[in-house]
C-alpha positions in Angstrom: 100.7 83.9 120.4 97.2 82.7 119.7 95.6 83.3 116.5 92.9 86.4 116.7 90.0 83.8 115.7 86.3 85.2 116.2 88.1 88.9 117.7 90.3 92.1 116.4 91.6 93.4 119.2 92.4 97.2 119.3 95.9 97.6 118.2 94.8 95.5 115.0 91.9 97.8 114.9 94.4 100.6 115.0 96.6 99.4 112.0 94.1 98.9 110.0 92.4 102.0 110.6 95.4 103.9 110.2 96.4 101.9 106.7 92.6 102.9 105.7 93.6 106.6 106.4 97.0 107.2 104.8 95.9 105.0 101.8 91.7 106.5 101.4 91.1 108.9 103.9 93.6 110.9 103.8 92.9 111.7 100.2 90.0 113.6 100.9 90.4 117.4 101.5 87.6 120.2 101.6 87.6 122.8 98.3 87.9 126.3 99.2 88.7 129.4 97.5 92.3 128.5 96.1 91.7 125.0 95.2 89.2 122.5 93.9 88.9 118.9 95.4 91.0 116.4 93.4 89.2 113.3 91.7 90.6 111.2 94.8 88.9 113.5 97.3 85.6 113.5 95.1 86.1 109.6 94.8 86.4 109.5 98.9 83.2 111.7 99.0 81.3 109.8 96.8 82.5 106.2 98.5 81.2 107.5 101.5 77.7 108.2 100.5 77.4 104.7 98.9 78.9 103.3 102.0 76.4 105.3 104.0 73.3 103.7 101.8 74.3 100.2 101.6 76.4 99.2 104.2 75.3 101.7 107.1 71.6 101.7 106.0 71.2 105.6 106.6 68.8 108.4 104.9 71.3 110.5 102.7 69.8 112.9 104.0 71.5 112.8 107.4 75.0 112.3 105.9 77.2 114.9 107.3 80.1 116.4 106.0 83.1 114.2 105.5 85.3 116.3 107.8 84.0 119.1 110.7 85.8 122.7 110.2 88.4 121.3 112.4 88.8 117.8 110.9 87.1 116.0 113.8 83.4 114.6 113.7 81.8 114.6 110.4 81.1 110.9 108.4 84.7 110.1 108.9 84.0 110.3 112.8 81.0 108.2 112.7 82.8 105.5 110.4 85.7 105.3 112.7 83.7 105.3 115.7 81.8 102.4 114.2 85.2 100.7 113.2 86.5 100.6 117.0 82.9 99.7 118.3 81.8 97.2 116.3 81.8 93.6 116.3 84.8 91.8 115.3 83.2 90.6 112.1 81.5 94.2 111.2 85.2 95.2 110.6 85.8 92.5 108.0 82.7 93.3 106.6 83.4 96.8 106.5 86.6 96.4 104.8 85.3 94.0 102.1 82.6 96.4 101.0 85.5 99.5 100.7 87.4 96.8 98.5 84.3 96.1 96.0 83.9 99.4 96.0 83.7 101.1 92.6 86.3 103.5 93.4 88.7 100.8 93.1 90.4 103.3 96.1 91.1 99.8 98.5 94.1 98.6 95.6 95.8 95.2 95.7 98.7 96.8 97.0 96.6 98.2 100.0 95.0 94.7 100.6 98.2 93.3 100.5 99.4 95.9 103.0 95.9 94.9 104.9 97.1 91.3 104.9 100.8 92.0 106.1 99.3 93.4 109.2 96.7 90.7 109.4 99.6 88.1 109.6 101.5 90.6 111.6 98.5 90.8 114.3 98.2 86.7 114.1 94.7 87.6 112.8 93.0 84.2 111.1 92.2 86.6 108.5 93.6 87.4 105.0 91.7 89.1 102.0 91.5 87.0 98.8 91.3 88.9 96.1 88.2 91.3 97.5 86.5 88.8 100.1 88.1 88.6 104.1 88.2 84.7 104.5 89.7 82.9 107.7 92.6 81.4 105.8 96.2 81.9 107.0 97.9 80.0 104.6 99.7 81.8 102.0 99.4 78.8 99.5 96.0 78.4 99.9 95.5 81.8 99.4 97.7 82.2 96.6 95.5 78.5 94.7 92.7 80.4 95.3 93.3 83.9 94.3 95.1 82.7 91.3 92.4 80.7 90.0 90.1 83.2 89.9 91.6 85.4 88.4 92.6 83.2 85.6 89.6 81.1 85.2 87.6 81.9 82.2 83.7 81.8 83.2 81.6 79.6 84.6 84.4 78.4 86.0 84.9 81.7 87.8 81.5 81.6 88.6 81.6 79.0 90.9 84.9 79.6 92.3 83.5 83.2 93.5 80.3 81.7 94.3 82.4 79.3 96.5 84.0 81.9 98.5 81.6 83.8 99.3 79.4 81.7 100.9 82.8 80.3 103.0 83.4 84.3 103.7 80.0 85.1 105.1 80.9 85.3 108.9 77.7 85.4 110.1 75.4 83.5 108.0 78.7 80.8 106.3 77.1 78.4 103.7 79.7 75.2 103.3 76.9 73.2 101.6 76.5 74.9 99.0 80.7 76.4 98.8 81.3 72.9 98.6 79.0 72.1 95.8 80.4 75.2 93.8 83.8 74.1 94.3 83.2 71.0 92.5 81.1 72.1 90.4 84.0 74.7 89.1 86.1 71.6 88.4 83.2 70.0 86.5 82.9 73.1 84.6 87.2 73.1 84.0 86.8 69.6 82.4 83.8 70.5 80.2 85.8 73.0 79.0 88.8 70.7 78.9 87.1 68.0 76.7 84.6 70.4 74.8 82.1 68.6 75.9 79.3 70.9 77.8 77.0 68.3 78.7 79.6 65.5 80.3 79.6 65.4 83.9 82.9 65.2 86.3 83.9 61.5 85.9 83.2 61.2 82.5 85.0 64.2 81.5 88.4 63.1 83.9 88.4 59.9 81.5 88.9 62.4 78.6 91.2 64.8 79.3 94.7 64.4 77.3 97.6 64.3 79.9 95.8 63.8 82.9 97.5 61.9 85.4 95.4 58.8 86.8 95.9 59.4 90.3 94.4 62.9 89.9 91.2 62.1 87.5 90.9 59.1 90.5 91.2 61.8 93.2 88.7 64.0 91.8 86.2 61.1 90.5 86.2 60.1 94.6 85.7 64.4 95.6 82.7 64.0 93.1 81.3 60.6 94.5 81.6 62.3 98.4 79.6 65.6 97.2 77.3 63.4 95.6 77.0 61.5 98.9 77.7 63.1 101.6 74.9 64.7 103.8 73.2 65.8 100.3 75.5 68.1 99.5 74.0 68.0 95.6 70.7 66.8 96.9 68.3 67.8 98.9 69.0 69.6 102.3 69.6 67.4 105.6 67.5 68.9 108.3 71.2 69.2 110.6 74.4 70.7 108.6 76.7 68.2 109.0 79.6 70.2 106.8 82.5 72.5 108.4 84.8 75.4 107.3 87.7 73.4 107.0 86.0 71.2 105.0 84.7 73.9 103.0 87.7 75.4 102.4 89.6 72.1 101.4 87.4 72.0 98.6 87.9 75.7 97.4 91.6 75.1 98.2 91.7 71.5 96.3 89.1 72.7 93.3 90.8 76.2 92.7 94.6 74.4 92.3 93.2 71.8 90.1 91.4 74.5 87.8 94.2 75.8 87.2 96.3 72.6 86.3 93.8 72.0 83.8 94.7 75.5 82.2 97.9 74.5 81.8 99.6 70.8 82.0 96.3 69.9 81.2 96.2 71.1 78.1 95.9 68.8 74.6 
């Protein structure tokens, strides 16, 4: 089977949808006479009016009711007739901007349920951490997720900044994710050697335990961002750069930030 690349097709649709309603939607219920809504039904509510401002665009004013009397219709209606309608990469979108919501209602447990059908559906798709990135590989998702979630800042920083410009699936930036990949590993060995001002290859000469072969490895991953196409420089009127060279550097950057947390360590 062929991976789903640039498509969802509609039984992938379907699972998610349905994982969206058994783990969000379905919290919602109207209040009435013998009972109040619950804070996860206000939550749902109140997620749907910010999704109706930033992601849809719409005036407030012309948000309906979650749910019509007979639970058809309503916002819920118009979201899911979006979600089966839309482009393939409006339902990424869509479920990366329910996953930064402030409701914190989109868990890790439900992306992780999210992803299980992704690999399930052969999708090229997996979440990382709140971002949808076309990444199948558990590894690299698992060097990536864990280094952002352990890196102190600006490491961080540039590790997010990274991904999201390699996540954007309609306007994908792998210039500029390439030079904040290695500029999160510059940052690491700053913070490695307490030096804040050294740049990449000096600092690799300085860290305590460092293996050669890596600070050589990294010292050349400098020199080709330095290089290559002006990837720190100034822009080349053609982009030259790909995903998968994109995310080899996140992939690379993001396992070596966190080496340098640990064995790395004086």
């Amino acid at each position: 089977m062929p991976f789903q690349r640039g498509e969802v097709d509609n039984a992938l649709r379907q699972k998610l949808w349905n994982i969206l309603s058994v783990a969000i939607w379905d919290q919602w219920h109207s209040a009435n006479q013998w009972r109040s809504q619950t804070n996860e039904a206000i939550q749902v509510q109140v997620m749907t009016k910010r999704l109706w401002i930033h992601f849809f665009n719409e005036d407030l004013d012309n948000l309906p009711a979650f749910k019509s009397e007979y639970g058809k219709g309503g916002a819920y209606g118009v979201m899911k007739d979006f979600f089966f309608k839309c482009p393939w990469y409006h339902v990424y979108s869509f479920l990366e901007e329910i996953a930064e919501d402030q409701s914190k209602l989109c868990t890790p447990k439900v992306r992780d349920w999210i992803n299980e059908e992704l690999q399930h559906h052969n999708a090229a798709h997996r979440f990382v951490g709140t971002k949808i990135v076309e990444i199948t590989s558990e590894h690299e998702i698992s060097a990536i997720q864990s280094a952002q979630e352990s890196a102190p800042n600006p490491v961080r920083e540039h590790l997010q900044a990274a991904l999201r410009m390699l996540s954007d699936r309609e306007k994908p930036d792998y210039r500029n994710s390439i030079k904040e990949s290695i500029s999160a590993v510059e940052s690491a060995c700053r913070i490695a050697t307490g030096n804040p001002k050294a740049n990449l290859s000096d600092a690799l000469k300085r860290i305590p335990n460092l293996h050669p072969a890596l600070a050589t490895g990294f010292d050349k991953l400098y020199g080709y961002t330095s290089d290559a196409s002006g990837i720190r420089h100034s822009l080349t009127d053609v982009p030259t750069h790909t995903y998968d060279e994109a995310k080899f550097m996140l992939v690379a950057c993001s396992a070596f930030t966190s080496y340098l947390q640990g064995s790395a360590k004086p």
